[in-house]
N, C-alpha and C positions, 0 to 999 in steps of 0.2 A: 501490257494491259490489253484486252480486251475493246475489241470495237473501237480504238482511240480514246476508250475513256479515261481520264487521269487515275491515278492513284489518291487514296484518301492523304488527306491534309497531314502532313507529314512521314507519311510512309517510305521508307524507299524502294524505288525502283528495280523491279530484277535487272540483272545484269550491270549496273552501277558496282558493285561489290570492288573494290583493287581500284578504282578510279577517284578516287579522294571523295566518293562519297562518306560521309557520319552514315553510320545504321542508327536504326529507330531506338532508342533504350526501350528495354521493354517497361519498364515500369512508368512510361510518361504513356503507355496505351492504356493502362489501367488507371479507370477516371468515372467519376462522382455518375449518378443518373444524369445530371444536370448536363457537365462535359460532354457526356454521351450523346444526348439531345443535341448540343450541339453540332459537333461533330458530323452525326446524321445526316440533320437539316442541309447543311453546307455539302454534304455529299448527292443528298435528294435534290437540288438545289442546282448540283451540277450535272444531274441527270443520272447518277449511279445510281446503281440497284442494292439498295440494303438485306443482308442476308443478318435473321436474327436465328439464336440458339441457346439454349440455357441447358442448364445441370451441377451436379458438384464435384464432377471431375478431382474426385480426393487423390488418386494415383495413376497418373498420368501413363498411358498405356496405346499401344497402336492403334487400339479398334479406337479409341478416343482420336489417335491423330488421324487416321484414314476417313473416319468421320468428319470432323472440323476440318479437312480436306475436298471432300463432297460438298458440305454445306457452301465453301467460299466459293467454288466451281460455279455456284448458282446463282452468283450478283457481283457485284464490283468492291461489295467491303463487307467484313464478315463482323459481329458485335455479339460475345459470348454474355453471358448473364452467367452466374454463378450462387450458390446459397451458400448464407454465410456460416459461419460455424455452430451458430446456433441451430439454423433453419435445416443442416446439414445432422445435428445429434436427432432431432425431433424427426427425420425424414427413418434415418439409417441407424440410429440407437445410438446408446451411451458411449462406445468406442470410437466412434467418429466423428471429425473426421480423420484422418492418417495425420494430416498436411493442414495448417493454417490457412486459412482464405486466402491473407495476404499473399501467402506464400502461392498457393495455387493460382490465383491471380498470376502473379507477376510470371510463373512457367507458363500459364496458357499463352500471354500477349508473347513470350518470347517465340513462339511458332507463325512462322509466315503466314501463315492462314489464316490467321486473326490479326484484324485491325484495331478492337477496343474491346475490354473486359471492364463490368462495371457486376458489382456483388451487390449483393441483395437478401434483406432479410426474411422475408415472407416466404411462407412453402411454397409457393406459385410464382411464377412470372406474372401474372397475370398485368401488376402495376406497371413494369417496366415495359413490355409489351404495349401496353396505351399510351407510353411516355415514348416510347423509341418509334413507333408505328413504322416496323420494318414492311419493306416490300416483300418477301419471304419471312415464313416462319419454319423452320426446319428442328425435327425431333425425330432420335434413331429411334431404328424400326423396330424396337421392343412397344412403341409408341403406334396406334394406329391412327390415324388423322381425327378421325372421331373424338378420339379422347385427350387431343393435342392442346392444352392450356392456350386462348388467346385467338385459336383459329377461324370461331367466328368473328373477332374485332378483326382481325386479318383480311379473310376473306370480305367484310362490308368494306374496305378500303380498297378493292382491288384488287388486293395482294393473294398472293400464293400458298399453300400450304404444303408440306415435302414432309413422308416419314422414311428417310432412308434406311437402307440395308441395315440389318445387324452383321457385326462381325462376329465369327463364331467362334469360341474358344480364349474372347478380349472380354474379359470380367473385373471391375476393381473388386467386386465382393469375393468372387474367387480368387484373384490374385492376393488377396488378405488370408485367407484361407490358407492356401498354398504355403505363405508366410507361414503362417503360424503353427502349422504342424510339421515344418522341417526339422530336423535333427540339430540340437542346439550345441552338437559338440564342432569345437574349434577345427578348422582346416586347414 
């Protein structure tokens, strides 16, 4: 860790791996708004920097992990937001999502870079955002800080605002795409 700061409440440790440590289940990081709140607090609490990020991550893809890799660089415990499958047809149309929430969920928390995934049904972060009151708010760079949900409740706390890089050629909608007009004969 970073500066000596600990690791969030029950995380493990790099480099513990082979030494009788348990790894994290990923499904005990995905937890309630409530959970999450907590979680936080006790992490703000112990002086970590909370990194927050949302999206619907329906297909899970590098630009997505190189991303949620940036974001957690930039605090001590990273807390993804997600849109639920509702929030996710009304965003991106009647095909989507690919992936159940649940399901999306529980691949996000299985990536080290995420500490806690907590789904959401509202177009916006907006709610969770005022419930989690991370010290960063981070959103890829299709995003410009301007139009960043939540950044001013952010920024009047102190907090920070981050629109990082896009990767270029890392598309769920394209990778759907891709999908769908491949050659559907057996190989």
């Amino acid at each position: 860790m970073r500066s000596g700061r600990q690791a969030p409440q029950g995380a493990k440790r790099s480099g513990s791996a082979g030494r009788g440590a348990a790894p994290v289940r990923a499904a005990s990081k995905v937890k309630s708004l409530a959970g999450v709140v907590r979680a936080v607090r006790r992490a703000q609490a112990a002086g970590r920097r909370v990194v927050f990020t949302n999206g619907c991550f329906d297909l899970l893809h590098r630009g997505h992990t190189r991303y949620l890799e940036r974001a957690r660089a930039l605090g001590d415990a990273l807390v993804v937001g997600i849109n639920s499958d509702a929030s996710v047809r009304t965003l991106k149309g009647s095909g989507r999502p690919i992936v159940p929430a649940e399901q999306r969920a529980e691949v996000l928390a299985a990536l080290a870079a995420v500490d806690y995934v907590v789904v959401f049904d509202e177009l916006d972060p907006a709610r969770v955002i005022r419930a989690v009151r991370p010290d960063v708010l981070v959103k890829g760079g299709d995003w410009p800080v301007s139009q960043i949900v939540g950044a001013d409740f952010v920024r009047s706390m102190g907090g920070r605002v981050r629109s990082l890089p896009y990767v270029e050629g890392a598309s769920t909608s394209a990778l759907i795409g891709r999908v769908l007009t491949q050659d559907s004969t057996p190989r």
